[in-house]
N, C-alpha and C positions, 0 to 999 in steps of 0.2 A: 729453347725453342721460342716462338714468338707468341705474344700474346694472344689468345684465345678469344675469338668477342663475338659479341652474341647473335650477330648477323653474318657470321661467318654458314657456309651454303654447305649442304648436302648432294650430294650425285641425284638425280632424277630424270628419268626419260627424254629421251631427245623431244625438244618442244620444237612445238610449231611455228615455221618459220612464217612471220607475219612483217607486213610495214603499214604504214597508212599514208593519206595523201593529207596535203597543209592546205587543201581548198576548202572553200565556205562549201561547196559540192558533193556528196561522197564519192560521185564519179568524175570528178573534176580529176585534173592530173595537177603535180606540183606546180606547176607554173603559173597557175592562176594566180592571183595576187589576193593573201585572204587576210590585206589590213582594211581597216575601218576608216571612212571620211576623218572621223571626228578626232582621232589622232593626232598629235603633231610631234612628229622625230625630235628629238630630243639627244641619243644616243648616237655618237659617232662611229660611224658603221668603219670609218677605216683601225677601228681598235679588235676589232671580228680579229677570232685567232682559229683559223677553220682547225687546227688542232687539237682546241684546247676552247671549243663552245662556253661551255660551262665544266668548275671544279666538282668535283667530286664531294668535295663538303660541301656544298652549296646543294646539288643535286640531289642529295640522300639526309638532307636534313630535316628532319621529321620534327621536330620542334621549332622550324623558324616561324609558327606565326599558332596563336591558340585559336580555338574556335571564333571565339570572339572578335579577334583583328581580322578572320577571315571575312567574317560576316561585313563586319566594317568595308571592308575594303571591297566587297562585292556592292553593296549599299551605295560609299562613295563614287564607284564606276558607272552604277546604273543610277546615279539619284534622277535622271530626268530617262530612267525608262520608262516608258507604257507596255501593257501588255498588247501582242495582237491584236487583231478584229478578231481573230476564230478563239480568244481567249487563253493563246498561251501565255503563260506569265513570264517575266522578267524571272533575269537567275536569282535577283533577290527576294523571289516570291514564290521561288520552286519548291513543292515538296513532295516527297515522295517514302512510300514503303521500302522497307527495304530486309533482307533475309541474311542471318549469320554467317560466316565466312568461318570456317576456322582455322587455327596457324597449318601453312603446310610444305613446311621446310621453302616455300622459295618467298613469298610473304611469314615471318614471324610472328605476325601478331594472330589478333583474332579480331574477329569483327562483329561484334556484337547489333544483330538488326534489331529494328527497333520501327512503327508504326509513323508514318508522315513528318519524315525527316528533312528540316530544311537543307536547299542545298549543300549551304558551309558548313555545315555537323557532316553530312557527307564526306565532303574533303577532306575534314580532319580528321575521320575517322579510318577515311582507308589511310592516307597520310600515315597515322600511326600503326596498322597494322603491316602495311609495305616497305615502310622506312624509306619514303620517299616525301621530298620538301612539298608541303602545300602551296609552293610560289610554283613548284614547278607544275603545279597541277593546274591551276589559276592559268599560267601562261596557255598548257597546255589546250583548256578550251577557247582560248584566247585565241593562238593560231589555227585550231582546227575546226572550231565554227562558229568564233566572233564572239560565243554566251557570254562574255563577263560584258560587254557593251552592248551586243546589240540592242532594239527598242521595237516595240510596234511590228509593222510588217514584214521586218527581218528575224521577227520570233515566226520557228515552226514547229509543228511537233518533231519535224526530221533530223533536226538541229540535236534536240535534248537526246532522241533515240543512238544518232552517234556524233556525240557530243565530243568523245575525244579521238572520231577516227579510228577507233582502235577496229581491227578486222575487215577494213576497207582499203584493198590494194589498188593499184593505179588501173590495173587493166580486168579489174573482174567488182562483180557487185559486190555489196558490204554484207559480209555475215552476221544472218539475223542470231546467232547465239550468246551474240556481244551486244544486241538492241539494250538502248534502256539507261537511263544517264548513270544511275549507279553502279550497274554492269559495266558499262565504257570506262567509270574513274578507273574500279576496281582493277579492269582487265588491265586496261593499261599501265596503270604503275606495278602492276604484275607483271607485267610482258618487260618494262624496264628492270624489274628485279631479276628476273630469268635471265636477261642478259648478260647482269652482273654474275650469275649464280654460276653459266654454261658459256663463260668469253669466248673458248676453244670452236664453237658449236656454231657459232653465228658469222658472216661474213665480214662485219668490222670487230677490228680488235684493239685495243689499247695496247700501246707500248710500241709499234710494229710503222710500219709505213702501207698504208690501203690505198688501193686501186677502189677509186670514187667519180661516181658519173656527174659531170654536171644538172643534167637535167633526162628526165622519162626515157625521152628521145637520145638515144643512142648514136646518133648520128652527131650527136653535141662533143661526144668524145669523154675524154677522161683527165684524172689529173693525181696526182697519187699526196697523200698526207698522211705526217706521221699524227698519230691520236696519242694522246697522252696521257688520256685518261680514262674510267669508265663510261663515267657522264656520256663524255662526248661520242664516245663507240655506242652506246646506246640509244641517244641521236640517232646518228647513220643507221643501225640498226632498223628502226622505228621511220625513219623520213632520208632514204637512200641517198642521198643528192646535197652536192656542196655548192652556196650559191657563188653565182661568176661578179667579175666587178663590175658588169651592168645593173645586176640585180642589188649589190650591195651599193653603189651609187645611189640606187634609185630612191633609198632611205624605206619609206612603207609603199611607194610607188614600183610598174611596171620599168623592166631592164628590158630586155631584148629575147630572142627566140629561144635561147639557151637557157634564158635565166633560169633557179630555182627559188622557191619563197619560204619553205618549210622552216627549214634551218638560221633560215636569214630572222624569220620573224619570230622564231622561239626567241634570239637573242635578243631585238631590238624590245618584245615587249619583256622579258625580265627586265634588262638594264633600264629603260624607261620608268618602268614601275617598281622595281628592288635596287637597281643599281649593278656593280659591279656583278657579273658571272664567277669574279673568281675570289674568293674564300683568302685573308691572309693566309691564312694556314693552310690551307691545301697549296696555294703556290708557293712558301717556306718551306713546306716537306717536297716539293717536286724541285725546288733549288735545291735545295738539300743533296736530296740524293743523285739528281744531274753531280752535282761536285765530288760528290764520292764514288762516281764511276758509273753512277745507275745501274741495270741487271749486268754488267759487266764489272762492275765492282765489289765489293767484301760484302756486299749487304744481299745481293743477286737479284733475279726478277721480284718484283711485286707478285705477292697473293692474297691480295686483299686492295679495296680502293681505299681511299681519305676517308675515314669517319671523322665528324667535328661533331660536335653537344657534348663535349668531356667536359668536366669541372674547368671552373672559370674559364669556357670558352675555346679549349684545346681542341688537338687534331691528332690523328696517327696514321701512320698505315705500316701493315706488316708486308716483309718482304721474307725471301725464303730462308735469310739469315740473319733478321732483327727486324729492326722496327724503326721509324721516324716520330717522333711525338715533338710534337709543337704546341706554342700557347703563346697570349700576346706579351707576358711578362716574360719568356725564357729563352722564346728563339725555338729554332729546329734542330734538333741532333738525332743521331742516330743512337740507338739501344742494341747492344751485338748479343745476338742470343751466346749463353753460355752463365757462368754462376751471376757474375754483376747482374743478368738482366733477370734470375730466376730469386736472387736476393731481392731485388725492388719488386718482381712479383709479390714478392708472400710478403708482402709489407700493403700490397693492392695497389700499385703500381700511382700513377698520379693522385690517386686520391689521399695517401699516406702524409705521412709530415714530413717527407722528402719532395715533394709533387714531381715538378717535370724537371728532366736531366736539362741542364745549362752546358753541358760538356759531353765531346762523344769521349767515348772509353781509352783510357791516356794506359799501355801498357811499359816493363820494362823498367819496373820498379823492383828497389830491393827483393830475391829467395822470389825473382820472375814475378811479383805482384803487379796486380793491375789498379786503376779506380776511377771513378766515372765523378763527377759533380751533380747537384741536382740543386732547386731551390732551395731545400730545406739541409742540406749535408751531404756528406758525401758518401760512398759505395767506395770500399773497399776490397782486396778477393788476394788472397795467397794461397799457395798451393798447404802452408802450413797450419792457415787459420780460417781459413773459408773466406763466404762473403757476408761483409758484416757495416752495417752504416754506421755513421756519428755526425753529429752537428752540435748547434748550439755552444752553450759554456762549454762542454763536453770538447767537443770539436776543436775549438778555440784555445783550448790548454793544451792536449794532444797535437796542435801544430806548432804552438809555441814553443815545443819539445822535442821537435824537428818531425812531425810525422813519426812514419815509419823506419825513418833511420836514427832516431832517437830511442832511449832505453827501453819505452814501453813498446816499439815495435812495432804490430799491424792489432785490430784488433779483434779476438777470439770470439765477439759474441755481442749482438746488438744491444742499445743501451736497454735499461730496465728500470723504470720507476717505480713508485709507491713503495718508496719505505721508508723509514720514521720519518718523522717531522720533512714531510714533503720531499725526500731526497732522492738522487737517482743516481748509475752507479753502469759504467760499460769498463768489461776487460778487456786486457790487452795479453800481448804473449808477455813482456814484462811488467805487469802490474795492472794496476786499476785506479780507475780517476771514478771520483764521489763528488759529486755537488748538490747543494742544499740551499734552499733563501739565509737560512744564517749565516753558515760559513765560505759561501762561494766554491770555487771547484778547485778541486787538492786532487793530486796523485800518491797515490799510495804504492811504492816499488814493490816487486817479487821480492823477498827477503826474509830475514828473522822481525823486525820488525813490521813487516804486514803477520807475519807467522802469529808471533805475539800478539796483533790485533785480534786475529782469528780468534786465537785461544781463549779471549773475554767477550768474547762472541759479535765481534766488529762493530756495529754505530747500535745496535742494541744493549752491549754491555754498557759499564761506569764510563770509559773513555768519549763514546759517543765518535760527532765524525772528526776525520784530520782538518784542522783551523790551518795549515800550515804543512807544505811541501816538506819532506824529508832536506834535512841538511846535514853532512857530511863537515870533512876537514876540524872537527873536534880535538882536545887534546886525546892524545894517545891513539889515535885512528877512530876516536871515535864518531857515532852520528847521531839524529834527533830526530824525533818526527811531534808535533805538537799535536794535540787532539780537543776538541774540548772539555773533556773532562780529564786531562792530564799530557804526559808525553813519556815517551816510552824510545827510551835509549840503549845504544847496542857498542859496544867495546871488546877488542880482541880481548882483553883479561877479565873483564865480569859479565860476559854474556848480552843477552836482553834480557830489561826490567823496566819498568814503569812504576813510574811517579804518578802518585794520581794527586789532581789539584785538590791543594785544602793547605790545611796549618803547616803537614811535616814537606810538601812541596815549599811554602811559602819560607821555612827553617832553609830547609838545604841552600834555597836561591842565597839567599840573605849569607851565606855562604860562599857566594860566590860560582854554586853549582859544581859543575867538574873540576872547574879551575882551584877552588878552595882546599880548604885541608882534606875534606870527606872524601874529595874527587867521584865518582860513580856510582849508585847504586850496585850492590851486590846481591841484593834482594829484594822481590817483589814487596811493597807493602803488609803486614800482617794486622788484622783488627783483632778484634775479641776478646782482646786481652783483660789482666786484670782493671776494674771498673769502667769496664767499656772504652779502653784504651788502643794504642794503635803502636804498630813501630816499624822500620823499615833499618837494616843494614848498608854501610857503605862503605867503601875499599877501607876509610882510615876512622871509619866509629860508626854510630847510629843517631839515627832521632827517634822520639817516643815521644808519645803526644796521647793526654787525660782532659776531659771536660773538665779536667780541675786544674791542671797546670800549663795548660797551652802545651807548645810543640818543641823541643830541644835536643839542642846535638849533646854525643857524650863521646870524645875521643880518647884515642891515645892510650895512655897509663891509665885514666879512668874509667876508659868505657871496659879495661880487661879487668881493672878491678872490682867493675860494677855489674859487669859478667857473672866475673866468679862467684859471687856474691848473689845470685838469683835475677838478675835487673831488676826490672820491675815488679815479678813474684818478688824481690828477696823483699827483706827488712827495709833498704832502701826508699824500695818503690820509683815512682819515678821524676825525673829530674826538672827540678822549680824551677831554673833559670840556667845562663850558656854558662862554660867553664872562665872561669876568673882569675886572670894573671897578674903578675906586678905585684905581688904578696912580698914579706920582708924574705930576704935572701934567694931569692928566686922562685918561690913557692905560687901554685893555684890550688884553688879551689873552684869546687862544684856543688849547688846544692840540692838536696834529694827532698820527695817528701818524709822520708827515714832519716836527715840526717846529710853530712856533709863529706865528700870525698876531698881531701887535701894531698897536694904534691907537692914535697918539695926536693932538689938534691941530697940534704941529709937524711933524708928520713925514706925519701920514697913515696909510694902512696900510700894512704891510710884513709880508716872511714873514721869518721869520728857518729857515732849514732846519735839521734837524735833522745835526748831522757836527761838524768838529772849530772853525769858526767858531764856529756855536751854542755850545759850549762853551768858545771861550777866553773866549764873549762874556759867560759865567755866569760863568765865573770871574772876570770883572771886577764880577761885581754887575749884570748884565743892567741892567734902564733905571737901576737906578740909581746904577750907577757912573759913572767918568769919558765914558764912551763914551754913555753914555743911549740915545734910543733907535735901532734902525735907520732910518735917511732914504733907504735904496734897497733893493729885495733883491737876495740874493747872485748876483754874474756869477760864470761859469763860462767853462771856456777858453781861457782865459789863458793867458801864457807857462809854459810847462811842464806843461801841465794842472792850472794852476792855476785859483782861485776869489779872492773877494774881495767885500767888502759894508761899506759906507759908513752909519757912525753919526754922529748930530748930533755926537759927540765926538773922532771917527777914525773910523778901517777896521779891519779885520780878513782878514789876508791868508791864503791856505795854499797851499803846495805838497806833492805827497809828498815832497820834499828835506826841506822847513825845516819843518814843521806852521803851526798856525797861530797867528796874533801881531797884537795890536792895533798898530795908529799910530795917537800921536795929536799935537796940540799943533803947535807949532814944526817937532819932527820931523814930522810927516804930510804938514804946508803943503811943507818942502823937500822931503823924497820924493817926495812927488807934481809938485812943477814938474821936477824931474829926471827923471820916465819914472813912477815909480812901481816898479811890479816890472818894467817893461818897458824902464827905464832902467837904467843903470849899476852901481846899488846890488842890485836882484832885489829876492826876499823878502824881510823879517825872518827872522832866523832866531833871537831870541826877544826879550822883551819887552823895554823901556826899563827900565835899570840907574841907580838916582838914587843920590846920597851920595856921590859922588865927591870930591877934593878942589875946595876952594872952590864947594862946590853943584853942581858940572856934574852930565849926566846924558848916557850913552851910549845905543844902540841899533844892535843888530848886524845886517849884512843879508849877503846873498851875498855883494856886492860890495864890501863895505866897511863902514863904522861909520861915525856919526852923533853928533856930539857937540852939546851944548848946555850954553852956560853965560850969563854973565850979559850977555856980550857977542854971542851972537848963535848962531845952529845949522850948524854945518859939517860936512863931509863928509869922511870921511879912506877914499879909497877903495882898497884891497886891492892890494900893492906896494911895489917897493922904499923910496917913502917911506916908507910904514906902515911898516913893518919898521927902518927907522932909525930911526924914532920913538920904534917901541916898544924898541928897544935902549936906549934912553935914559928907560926907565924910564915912560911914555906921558906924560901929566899932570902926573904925579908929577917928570917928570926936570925939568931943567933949560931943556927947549923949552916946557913946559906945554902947554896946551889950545891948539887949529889955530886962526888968526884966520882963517882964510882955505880956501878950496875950491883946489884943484890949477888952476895955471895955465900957461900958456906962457910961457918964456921964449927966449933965442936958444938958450942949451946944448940947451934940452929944457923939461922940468916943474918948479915949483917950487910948494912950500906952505909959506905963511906960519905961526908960531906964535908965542906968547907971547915965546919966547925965542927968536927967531932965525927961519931959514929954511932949509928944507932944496931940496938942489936936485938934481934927478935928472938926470944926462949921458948925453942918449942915445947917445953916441956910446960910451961905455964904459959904461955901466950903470949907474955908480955915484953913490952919494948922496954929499955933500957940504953942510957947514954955509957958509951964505953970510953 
């Protein structure tokens, strides 16, 4: 329906039908000529549009002049007035009491009386309670008895009594009910508001073609004109008679028998002294609607005239099926009632941050939608999403995406601002566009990743807003959407997850992203970890990231071995640096704050932990010493709380007694068939001693020592043999190197050696050479 405004009229009583005459006279009839000497025509009377007098927004403009300019301009007309001889004063010396008025459905306002009010507060006072222009009022007593010029002996008191004609017909005396200059403003721009309020009621009508007299005398004939407007029907109305081309010729001068002067000299002195009668905007909105058919097109009759005083200078007028609003920046269009025009309603119509429509209503868009243009953006309306405006950044992205026949579709819901760091955010049926002074305007699609957004509670959670339009055509089907505080990615095989910016983001990129080994996130982020650690899952390993070791990936072979292994709960903990290839014979490593993960084809994966193994095992040259690489990881438990861990080349054993010590060779093979450390020998208790005489090579353990020479590895275990042995100089002496491991014999024990045998008698203890 059409906008509602505040001068819109109420049904009241048939009023009385009244006119007045345009004589300096009350009983003069129209013909008289009631211009002033001191005039000189100015306005070119063949511009007179007997149709179209004056617009409507000129005529009801209640704001075109303040008190002040009134004053002014009464001041400037009379500056060389004198008062009468009998004392009446010039109009700019008038004052008068005056008595409250209150609003009464056909004048709106009210009129507050007030004690010896100069003329021009008059004016502009009824002015604003009748919503009628103070030029018109001006002109008013202008043609009807001279007051804004006259001087001296054409002041009378009869003059001010009916000042504007109002209640004085051509063929009967003036009604004293209307006596009184402030009674005459009042009635009469009441008497024109009543016309406007009851068109139907009165003899001229706007919009229509009127049968109008030239002049009193009926004998002058007739002539018929379409009126166009209110203004002008209320004219006729008020001063019956259109003037003939004698009387318009005559300029402020006498025409001929017929002439009439009323009407001729409302026009001449507006235009004279205001200028043009007609209002851009009211003639904009009456081309306007001329071109769209007028009351016989989509818009239908007018009901209502031209209002102008709208923000910056606008015009409107409602018709029985929309509206015209005009302004000097936007032009005239038509507003069709229905959603578009009841959406820019509740937005408050021109004054909103859409202001006035640039464009009439463009329907026959995509799902039957329609949408309007206006200064500020545009009105949109589907049957699916209502009607809903956008402009700005907003606007600007959303067309750049084809409108409405782009993914996001129409949109669901007028923009909405105020939220975080200055952002504002309009839905669409497929998605929603955000823009911010930081990051400019993003579309966020209907999807798992808007989902996802939701879920960390959109530009309020860690992600904050989208820096960056969803991108698509990723490997594997996949897509991206960047945010600023991360990006959050969606893949047929690992779902949606988000990377949130920081270290383990900075890891993966460095990676290569999707593209690289890790390919996808498979899991959201996890924090809290052990020492306020963080870690994140991807299709082919993980990163895990400590204030203490930066951010690193663990794949492959490692990351299941470091899995299994606790991750970063185990022993491990978590990983120093990236996995490191090109080791001897195809071998990586990885290192942990526990300790190191090593791969190789032989051996496989193994942890080598971080303690006193780990390091006798560096001090051999890690994989590439004799020991190579670990082929078990380290046991624990052992005898004496011991440890121990098996390389392709040896072991490496430890106790808190002895530390720890590789085996390897010959000796590892015999130690180990003897118990290992759980046999007879124990730990090492340090490493193999080579260069002995004739090449042997030793190795000490709890239990004894371990010799190797060229004939073979023995065991000389901890005892009264050893002890005779070694008296005799070990190797060195005269028994040389043991051939042989401790045996039984009847006495007791005996060990063979190079040079002899020795033999231990259990019965007495003692050694003896056999």
């Amino acid at each position: 329906m059409s906008r509602l405004v505040t001068w819109a009229r109420r049904a009241l009583p048939i009023a009385l039908a009244v006119c007045t005459v345009a004589a300096l006279l009350s009983t003069s009839s129209d013909t008289t000529t009631p211009a002033t000497p001191e005039l000189e025509l100015a306005a070119d009377t063949s511009q007179f549009d007997a149709g179209n007098i004056i617009s409507d927004a000129m005529f009801f403009d209640a704001g075109a002049m303040t008190p002040e300019q009134i004053s002014a301009f009464i001041n400037a007309k009379g500056a060389k007035c004198v008062p009468a001889p009998d004392g009446t004063p010039c109009l700019k010396d008038y004052r008068q009491d005056t008595f409250t008025r209150v609003a009464d459905g056909i004048c709106d306002g009210t009129y507050h009386g007030a004690g010896a009010e100069w003329a021009a507060q008059i004016i502009w006072k009824v002015a604003q309670a009748c919503s009628i222009s103070p030029r018109v009022l001006l002109v008013l007593l202008q043609k009807e008895q001279a007051l804004v010029t006259a001087s001296g002996s054409r002041l009378t008191p009869r003059r001010y009594e009916i000042a504007a004609g109002m209640g004085c017909p051509d063929n009967a005396a003036c009604d004293s009910q209307y006596y009184g200059f402030y009674n005459q403003v009042y009635a009469a721009a009441r008497q024109y508001q009543r016309y406007a309020t009851y068109p139907t009621r009165y003899a001229y009508r706007a919009g229509a073609n009127n049968t109008i007299q030239w002049d009193v005398e009926t004998s002058c004939g007739t002539s018929v004109v379409h009126i166009r407007n209110q203004a002008t029907a209320g004219l006729y109305n008020y001063t019956p008679y259109r003037p003939n081309a004698a009387s318009l010729a005559a300029g402020y001068g006498t025409g001929n028998s017929c002439s009439s002067y009323g009407n001729r000299n409302f026009w001449l002195y507006f235009t004279d002294w205001f200028g043009s009668t007609q209002s851009p905007g009211g003639d904009a909105i009456l081309s306007a609607y001329a071109a769209r058919g007028g009351a016989g097109g989509a818009l239908g009759p007018s009901t209502s005239w031209v209002r102008c005083g709208l923000v910056f200078g606008g015009c409107l007028q409602n018709y029985q099926n929309g509206s015209i609003y005009w302004s000097p920046g936007s032009g005239a269009y038509a507003i069709t009632n229905g959603p578009l025009a009841d959406g820019w309603g509740a937005l408050r119509w021109e004054q909103s941050l859409l202001g006035y429509p640039t464009g009439d209503q463009r329907c026959g868009l995509k799902d039957d939608g329609c949408v309007q243009s206006f200064q500020g953006g545009d009105m949109y309306w589907s049957p699916g999403s209502g009607a809903q405006w956008l402009g700005g950044p907003i606007g600007a992205t959303w067309a750049a995406q084809r409108w409405e026949q782009g993914p996001l579709g129409y949109p669901t819901a007028d923009q909405r601002c105020g939220l975080e760091d200055g952002g504002c955010l309009q839905q669409f049926q497929g998605g929603t566009i955000y823009t911010t002074p930081a990051t400019g305007t993003r579309t966020l699609l209907n999807g798992p990743i808007a989902d996802a957004w939701g879920a960390q509670r959109w530009e309020q959670g860690p992600l904050g807003y989208p820096t960056a339009d969803q991108r698509c055509g990723l490997k594997d089907g996949g897509c991206l959407q960047q945010f600023q505080g991360g990006t959050i990615y969606t893949a047929p095989a690992t779902g949606t997850r988000t990377v949130l910016s920081g270290p383990i983001a900075d890891a993966w990129g460095a990676q290569k992203w999707e593209q690289g080994l890790l390919g996808y996130p498979a899991t959201d982020q996890r924090c809290g970890l052990r020492d306020g650690g963080c870690s994140q899952t991807f299709q082919g390993g993980s990163i895990s990231w400590s204030p203490a070791t930066g951010a690193h990936a663990v794949a492959g072979a490692v990351q299941t071995t470091w899995t299994a292994q606790g991750a970063e709960s185990g022993p491990l903990g978590y990983p120093r640096g990236p996995q490191v290839c090109g080791l001897k014979d195809g071998g990586c490593l990885q290192q942990f704050q526990g300790g190191t993960i090593y791969t190789a084809p032989a051996t496989g994966t193994r942890t080598v932990l971080s303690g006193p193994i780990a390091d006798a095992w560096g001090a051999q040259k890690w994989e590439r010493g004799l020991l190579g690489y670990p082929a078990t990881d380290q046991r624990c438990g052992l005898r004496d709380g011991g440890c121990s861990q098996t390389f392709l080349g040896g072991s490496i054993s430890w106790s808190p007694a002895t530390g720890a010590h590789a085996v390897a060779g010959a000796v590892q093979t015999t130690w180990t068939a003897q118990g290992a450390e759980s046999g007879p020998l124990g730990y090492p208790r340090g490493p193999q001693v080579c260069g002995l005489v004739r090449g042997g090579c030793l190795q000490q353990f709890q239990g004894g020592t371990m010799y190797t020479t060229t004939t073979g590895t023995r065991t000389l275990l901890n005892g009264p043999i050893a002890n005779a042995w070694a008296a005799q100089k070990w190797e060195q002496g005269s028994l040389g190197y043991p051939t042989s491991d401790a045996y039984a014999v009847a006495q007791g024990t005996a060990q063979d050696f190079e040079g002899g045998r020795l033999i231990l008698d259990r019965s007495t203890g003692q050694v003896s050479r056999g």
